[in-house]
C-alpha positions in Angstrom: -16.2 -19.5 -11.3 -13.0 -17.2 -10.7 -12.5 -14.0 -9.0 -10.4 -11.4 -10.5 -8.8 -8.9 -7.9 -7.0 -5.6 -8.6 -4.3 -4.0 -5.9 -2.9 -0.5 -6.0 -0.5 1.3 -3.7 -1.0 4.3 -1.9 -3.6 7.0 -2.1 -2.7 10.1 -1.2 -5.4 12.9 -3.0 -5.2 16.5 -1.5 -6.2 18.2 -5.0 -9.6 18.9 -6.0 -11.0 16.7 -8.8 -9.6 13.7 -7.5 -11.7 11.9 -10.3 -9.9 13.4 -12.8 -6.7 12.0 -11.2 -7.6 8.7 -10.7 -9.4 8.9 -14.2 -6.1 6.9 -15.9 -6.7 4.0 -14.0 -10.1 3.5 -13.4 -10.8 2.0 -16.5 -9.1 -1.2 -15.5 -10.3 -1.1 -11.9 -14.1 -1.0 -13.0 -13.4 -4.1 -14.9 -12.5 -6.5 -12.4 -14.7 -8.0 -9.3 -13.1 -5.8 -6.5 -10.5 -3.1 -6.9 -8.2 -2.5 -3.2 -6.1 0.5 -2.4 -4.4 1.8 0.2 -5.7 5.0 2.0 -2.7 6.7 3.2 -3.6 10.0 4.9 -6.8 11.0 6.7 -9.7 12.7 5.0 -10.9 15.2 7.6 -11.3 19.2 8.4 -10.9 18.2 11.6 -8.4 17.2 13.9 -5.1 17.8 16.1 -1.8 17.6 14.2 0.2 14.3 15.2 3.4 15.0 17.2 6.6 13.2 16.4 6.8 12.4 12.4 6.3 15.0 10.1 2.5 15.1 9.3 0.5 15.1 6.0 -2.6 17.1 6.1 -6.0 15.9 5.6 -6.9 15.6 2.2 -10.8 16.5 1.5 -13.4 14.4 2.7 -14.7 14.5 -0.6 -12.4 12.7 -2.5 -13.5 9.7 -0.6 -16.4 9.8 -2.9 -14.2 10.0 -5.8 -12.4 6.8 -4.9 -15.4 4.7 -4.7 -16.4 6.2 -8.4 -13.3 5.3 -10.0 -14.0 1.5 -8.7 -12.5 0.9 -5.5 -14.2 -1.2 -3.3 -11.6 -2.1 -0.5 -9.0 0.0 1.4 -6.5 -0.8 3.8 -5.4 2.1 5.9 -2.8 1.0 8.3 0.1 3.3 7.6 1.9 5.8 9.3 0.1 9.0 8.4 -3.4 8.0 8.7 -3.0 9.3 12.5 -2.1 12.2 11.5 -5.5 14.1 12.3 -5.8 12.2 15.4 -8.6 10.4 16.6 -11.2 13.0 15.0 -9.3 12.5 11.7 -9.8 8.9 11.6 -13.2 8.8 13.0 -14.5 11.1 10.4 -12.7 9.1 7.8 -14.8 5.7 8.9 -17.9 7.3 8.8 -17.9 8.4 5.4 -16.0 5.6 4.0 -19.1 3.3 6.2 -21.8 6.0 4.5 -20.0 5.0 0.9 -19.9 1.5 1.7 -16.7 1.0 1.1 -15.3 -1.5 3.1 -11.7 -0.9 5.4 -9.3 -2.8 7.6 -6.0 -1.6 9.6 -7.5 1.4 11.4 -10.2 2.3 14.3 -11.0 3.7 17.4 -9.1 1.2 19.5 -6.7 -1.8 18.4 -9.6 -4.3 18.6 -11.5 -2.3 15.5 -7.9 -1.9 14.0 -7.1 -5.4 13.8 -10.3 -6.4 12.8 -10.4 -7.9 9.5 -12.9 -6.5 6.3 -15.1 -8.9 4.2 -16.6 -8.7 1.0 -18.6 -11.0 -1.5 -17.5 -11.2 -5.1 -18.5 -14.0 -7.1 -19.4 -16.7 -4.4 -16.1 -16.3 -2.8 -15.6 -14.1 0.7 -12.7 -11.9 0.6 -11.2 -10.7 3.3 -8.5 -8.0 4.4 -6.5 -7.3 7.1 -3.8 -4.2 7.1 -0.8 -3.4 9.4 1.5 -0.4 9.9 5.1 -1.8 10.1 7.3 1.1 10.1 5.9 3.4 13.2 5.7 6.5 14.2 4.2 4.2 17.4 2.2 7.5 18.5 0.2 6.5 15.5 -0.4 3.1 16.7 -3.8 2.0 18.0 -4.3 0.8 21.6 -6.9 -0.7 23.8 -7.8 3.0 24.4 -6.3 5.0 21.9 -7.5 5.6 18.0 -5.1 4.6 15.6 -4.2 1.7 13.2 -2.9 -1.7 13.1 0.6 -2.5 13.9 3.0 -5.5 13.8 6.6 -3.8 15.8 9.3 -4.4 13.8 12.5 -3.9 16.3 15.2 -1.3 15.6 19.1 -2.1 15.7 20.2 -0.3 18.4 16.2 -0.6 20.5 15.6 3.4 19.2 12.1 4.6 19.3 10.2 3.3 15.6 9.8 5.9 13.1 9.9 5.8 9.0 13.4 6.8 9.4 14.5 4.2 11.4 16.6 1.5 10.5 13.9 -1.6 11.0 15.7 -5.4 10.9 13.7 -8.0 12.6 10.3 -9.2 13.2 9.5 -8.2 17.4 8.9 -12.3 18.8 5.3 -11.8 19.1 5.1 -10.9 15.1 3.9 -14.7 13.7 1.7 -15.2 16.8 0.0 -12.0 16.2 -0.5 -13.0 12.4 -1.7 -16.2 13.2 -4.8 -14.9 15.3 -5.6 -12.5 12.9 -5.7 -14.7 10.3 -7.2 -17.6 11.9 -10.0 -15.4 13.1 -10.7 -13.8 9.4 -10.5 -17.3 7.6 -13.6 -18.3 9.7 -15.4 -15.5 8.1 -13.8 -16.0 4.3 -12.3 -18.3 1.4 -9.6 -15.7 0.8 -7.6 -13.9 3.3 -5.4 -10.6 2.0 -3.0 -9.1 4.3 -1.4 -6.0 3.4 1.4 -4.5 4.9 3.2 -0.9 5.0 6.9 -1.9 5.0 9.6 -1.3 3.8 12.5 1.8 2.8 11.5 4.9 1.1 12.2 6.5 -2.5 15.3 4.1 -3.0 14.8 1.4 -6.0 15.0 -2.4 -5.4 16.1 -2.5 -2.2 14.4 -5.0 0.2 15.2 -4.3 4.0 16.4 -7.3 5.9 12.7 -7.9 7.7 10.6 -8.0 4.7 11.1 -10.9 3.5 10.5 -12.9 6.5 7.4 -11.1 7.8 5.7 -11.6 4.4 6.6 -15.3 4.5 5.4 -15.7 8.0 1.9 -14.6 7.0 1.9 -16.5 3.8 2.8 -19.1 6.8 0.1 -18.0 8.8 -2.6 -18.8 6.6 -2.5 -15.4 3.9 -3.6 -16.7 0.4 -1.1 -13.1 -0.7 0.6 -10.5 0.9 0.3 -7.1 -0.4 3.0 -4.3 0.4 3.2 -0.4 0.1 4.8 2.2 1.6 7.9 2.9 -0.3 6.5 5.1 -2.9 8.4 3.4 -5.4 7.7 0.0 -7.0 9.4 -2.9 -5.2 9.8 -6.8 -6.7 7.5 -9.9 -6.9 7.8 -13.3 -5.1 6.0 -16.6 -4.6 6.0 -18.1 -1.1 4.4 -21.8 -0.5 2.5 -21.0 -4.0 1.7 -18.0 -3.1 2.2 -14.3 -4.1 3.7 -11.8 -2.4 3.9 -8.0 -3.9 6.8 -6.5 -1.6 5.7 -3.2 -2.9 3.2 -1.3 -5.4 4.2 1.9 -5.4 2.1 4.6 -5.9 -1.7 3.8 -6.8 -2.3 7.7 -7.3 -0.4 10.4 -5.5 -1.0 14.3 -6.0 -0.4 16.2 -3.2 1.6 20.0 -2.2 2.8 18.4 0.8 5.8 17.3 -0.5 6.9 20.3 -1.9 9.5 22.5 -0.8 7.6 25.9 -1.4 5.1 25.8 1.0 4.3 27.1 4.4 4.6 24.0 6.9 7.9 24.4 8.5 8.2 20.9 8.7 6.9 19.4 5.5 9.3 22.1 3.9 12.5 20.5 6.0 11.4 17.0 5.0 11.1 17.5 1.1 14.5 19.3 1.1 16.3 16.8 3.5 14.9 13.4 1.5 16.8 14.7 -1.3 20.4 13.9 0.4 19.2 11.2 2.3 18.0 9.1 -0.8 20.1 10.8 -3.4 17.8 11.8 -5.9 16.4 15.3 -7.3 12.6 15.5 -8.3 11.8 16.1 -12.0 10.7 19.3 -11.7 7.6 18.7 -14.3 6.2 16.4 -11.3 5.3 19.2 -8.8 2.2 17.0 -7.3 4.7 13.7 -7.3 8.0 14.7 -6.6 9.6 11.2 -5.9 12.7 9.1 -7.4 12.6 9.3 -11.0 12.3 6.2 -10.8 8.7 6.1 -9.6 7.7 6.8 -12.8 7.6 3.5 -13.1 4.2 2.2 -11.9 1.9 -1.0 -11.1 -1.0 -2.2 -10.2 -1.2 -6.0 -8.8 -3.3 -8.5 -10.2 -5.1 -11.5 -8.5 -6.9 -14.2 -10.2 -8.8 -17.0 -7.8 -9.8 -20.0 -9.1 -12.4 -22.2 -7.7 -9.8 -24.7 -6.9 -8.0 -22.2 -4.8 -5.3 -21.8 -7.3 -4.2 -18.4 -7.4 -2.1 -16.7 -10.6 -0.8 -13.5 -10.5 0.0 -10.5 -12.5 1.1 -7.0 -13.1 -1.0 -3.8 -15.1 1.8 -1.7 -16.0 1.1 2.0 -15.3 3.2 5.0 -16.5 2.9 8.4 -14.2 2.5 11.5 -16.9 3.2 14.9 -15.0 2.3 16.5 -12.4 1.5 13.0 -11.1 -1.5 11.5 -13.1 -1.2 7.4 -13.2 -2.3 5.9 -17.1 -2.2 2.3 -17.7 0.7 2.2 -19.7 0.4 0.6 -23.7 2.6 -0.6 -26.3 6.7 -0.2 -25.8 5.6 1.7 -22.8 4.0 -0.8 -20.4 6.7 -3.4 -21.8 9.7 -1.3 -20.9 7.8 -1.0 -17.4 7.1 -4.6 -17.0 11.1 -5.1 -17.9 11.7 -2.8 -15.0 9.4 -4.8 -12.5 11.0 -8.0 -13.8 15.0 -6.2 -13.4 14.1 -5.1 -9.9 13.0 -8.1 -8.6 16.5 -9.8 -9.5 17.9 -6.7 -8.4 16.1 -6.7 -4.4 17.7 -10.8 -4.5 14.6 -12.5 -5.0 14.4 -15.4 -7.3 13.8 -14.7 -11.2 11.0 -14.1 -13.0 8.5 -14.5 -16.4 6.2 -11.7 -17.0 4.8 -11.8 -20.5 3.1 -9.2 -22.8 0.3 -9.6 -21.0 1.7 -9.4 -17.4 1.0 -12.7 -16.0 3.8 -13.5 -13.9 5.4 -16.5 -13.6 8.9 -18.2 -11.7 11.2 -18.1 -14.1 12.7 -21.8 -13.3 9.4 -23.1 -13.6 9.6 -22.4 -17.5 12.9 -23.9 -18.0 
């Protein structure tokens, strides 16, 4: 008996009809055992906006609904918008995720609930997740006191305050210890222990940052049977660590929102989607007006897990092609090989080691087929 696991990015669905939007990918997420996102904003009416990042508004509690219909089954949600309602936000995203019966890990009430890992049964096999915000803003992080998500501090160069612009280099010294419990304490609930983690640079291709590499390995270290990354909004490479996979970013599992346009009426969501242009050098394709990201992020995946009764665990890629204004299809044909070409070019690109990804998308070290 095997377990067959599908991973998307971020989630970000402020339109109405979200079903229609995730419509182009369900199809492959209703065939597998459990289907995992990540939830990046808050679904709430309610809520105080979050001082000290620019803020993405609550997308409609609604769409939560949607997400469960188009197969999900697991969501992490440590990032650094899901604060952005406040407490209210992410209480009233719980509850109705809980009412769904969807399970969550990486945000609560207080860090305790944050940190606490989710578990589902697929197959015989207990799954578990745990999800951490790596890139700030802090006043989104959870406290003993204070609602908020998961967190693992990744220090700055020069000790500035965190924030998604920050430049982010090293693990803080507490990092692998804080790993360690977590992990220790969900692998006495599960056979298989995911840990996602929001990390990494935004809207620039390839590029790893210097911390990455070493904070997935240390929870691959820890005890993680994978690591699962988002954040960037752009596809990053694939690696194996003791065996193990590690997706150092998957993009965009389905983003359509107005928020990062620059016609709109949020002074500083305006500011932001006009000065991401010259900090990342890139101009929006115009035809993507509920996507506008690096051209680049046309380029789409979705991860794939296969666990094996032995513990072996291969791994994969679903190539998926975003159509304007944003809608993500699996990809077919000279399509989804041109994108799984691109996956496999990044990967050498960010200076990890080479690999095999077939017509089929199982992926493979590429020395190990020599």
């Amino acid at each position: 008996m095997a377990v067959d696991i599908l991973l998307a990015g971020d989630l970000v669905l402020d339109e109405l009809d979200a079903g229609h939007w995730l419509s182009g990918i369900a199809p492959a997420l209703r065939q597998v055992d459990i289907a995992i996102g990540h939830l990046e904003v808050p679904h709430s009416l309610r809520g105080a906006e979050l001082e000290g990042d620019v803020p993405a508004p609550g997308a409609p509690p609604e769409n939560l609904a949607a997400i469960k219909e188009a197969g999900f089954g697991m969501l992490s949600l440590a990032g650094n918008h899901i604060a952005d309602c406040g407490a209210e936000g992410i209480a009233d995203t719980i509850e109705e995720l809980d009412r769904l019966g969807l399970a969550h890990a990486g945000a609560g009430l207080s860090l305790a609930a944050a940190r606490r890992p989710a578990v589902v049964e697929r197959n015989g096999f207990r799954i578990a997740l745990l999800s951490y915000n790596c890139v700030g803003p802090e006043a989104s992080w959870a406290t003993a006191r204070r609602a908020g998500c998961a967190w693992l501090r990744i220090d700055t160069a020069d000790g500035a305050p965190i924030a998604p612009a920050a430049r982010l280099d090293r693990m803080a010294p507490d990092v692998p210890q804080i790993l360690a419990q977590d992990i220790s304490a969900a692998r006495a609930e599960a056979d298989l222990v995911l840990v996602a983690l929001h990390k990494g640079i935004v809207h620039t291709p390839a590029q790893l940052t210097p911390y990455e590499r070493p904070l997935a390995h240390a929870a691959i270290e820890a005890g993680a049977d994978a690591v699962i990354g988002h954040h960037a909004h752009i596809v990053r490479g694939l690696e194996f660590h003791l065996g193990r996979p590690v997706f150092h970013g998957l993009g965009n599992g389905c983003v359509v929102t107005r928020a990062l346009s620059p016609s709109q009426d949020h002074p500083a969501r305006r500011e932001w989607a006009e000065r991401r242009k010259t900090l990342f050098g890139f101009e929006p394709d115009p035809a993507y007006s509920l996507a506008p990201f690096h051209p680049e992020a046309v380029n789409a995946m979705l991860g794939r897990l296969r666990v094996h009764e032995d513990g072996r665990i291969d791994a994969g890629v679903v190539p998926v092609h975003v159509e304007p204004p944003g809608r993500p299809i699996l990809a077919q044909g000279a399509q989804a090989q041109k994108i799984l070409k691109y996956i496999a070019d990044i990967t050498v690109a960010a200076g990890l080691p080479a690999l095999s990804i077939d017509d089929q998308g199982d992926v493979r070290l590429a020395e190990t087929l020599a």
